[in-house]
C-alpha positions in Angstrom: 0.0 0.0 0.0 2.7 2.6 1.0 4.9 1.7 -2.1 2.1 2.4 -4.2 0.9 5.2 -2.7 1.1 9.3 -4.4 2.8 11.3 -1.5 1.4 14.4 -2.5 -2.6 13.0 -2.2 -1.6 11.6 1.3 -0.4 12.9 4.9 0.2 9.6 6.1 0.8 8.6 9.7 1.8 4.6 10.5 1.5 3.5 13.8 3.5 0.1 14.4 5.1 -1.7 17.1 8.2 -2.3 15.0 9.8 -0.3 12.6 10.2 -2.5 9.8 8.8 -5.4 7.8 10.3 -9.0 8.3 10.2 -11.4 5.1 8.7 -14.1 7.3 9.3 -17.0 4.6 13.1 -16.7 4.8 13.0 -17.1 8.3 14.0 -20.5 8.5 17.1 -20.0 6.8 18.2 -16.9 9.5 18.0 -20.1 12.3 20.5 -21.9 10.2 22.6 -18.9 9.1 22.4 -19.5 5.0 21.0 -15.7 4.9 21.8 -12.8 7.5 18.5 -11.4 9.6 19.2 -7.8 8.7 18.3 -8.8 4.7 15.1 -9.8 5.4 13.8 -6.6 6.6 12.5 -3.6 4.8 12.9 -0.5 7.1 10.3 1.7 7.5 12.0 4.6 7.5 12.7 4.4 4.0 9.4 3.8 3.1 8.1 6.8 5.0 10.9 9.0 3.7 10.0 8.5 0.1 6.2 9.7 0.9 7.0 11.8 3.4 5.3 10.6 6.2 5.0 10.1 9.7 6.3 7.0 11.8 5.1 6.5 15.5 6.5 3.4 17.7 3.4 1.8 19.1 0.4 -0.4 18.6 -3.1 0.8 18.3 -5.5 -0.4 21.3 -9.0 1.6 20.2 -10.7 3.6 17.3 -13.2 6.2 17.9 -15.0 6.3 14.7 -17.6 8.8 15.4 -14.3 11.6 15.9 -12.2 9.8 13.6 -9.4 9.0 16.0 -7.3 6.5 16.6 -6.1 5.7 20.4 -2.8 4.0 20.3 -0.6 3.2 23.1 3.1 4.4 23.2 6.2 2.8 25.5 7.5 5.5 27.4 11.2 6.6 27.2 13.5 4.5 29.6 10.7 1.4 29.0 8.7 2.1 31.8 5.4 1.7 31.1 3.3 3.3 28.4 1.1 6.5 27.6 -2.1 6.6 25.5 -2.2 9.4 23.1 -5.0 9.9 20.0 -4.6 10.1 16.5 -6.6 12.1 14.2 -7.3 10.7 10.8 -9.9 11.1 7.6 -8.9 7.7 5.7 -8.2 4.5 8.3 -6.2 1.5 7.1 -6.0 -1.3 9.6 -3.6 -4.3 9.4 -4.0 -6.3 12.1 -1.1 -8.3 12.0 -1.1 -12.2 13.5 -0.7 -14.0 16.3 0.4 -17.9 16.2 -2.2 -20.2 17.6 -1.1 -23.6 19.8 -4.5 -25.0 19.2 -4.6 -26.1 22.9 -1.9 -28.2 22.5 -0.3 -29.2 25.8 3.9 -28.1 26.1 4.0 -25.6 23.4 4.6 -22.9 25.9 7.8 -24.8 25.8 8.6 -24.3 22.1 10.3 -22.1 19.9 7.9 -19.8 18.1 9.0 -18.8 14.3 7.5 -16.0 13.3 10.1 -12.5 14.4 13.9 -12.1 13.7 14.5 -12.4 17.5 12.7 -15.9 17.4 15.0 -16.7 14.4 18.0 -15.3 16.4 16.6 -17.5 19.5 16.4 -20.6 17.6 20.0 -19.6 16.2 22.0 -19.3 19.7 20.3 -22.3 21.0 21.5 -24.5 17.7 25.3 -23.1 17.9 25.6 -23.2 21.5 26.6 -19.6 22.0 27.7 -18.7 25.6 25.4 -16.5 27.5 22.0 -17.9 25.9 20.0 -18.6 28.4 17.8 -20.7 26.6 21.1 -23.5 26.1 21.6 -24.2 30.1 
């Protein structure tokens, strides 16, 4: 959507808890180390830089249509805790994201999940053995 999008039609404002998208289907091959982590990412930065626009770290936790704004929740500096602040808008795109589902199977709380470059990273020190990962004792 971004890529496509005509910066001078749009003041556009993303709201996202990470800064950058992660080319999930590569991820398996970051565990093993046939591809480094940081190439499958596409920074945000650069995408809002070509349009212009507006980048704010957080996640969105309410949307009151009826004033057209957007409540989003915002880690405070030093990582204590977070503020709520409102975002005003005229056009609303939402992208929900995922979230991995165990199914109710019993132990998985005891697994590696696959779907972030720090669960990649995870899996990655826990295969080579790497001193300080806690994960390997």
């Amino acid at each position: 959507m971004l890529k496509n999008l005509d910066k001078n039609e749009y003041n556009v404002t993303v709201v996202a808890p990470d800064n950058y998208f992660c080319f999930t289907p590569l991820l398996p091959s970051a565990c093993v180390g046939t591809v480094e982590p940081r190439t499958l990412v596409e920074p945000l930065r650069r995408l809002m830089h070509r349009i212009r626009g507006h980048f704010i770290y957080g996640k969105a936790v309410d949307v009151a249509m009826s004033e057209r704004l957007v409540e989003i929740e915002i880690p405070n500096p030093g990582g204590e805790g977070t503020t709520n602040a409102y975002v005003p808008y005229d056009k609303l795109i939402v992208a929900v994201g995922s979230r991995s589902n165990d199914h109710g199977v019993q132990g998985l709380e005891n697994c590696f999940q696959l779907k972030t470059i720090p669960d990649a990273m995870a899996i990655r020190r826990r295969v080579m053995g790497e001193p300080g990962c806690e994960e390997c004792h």
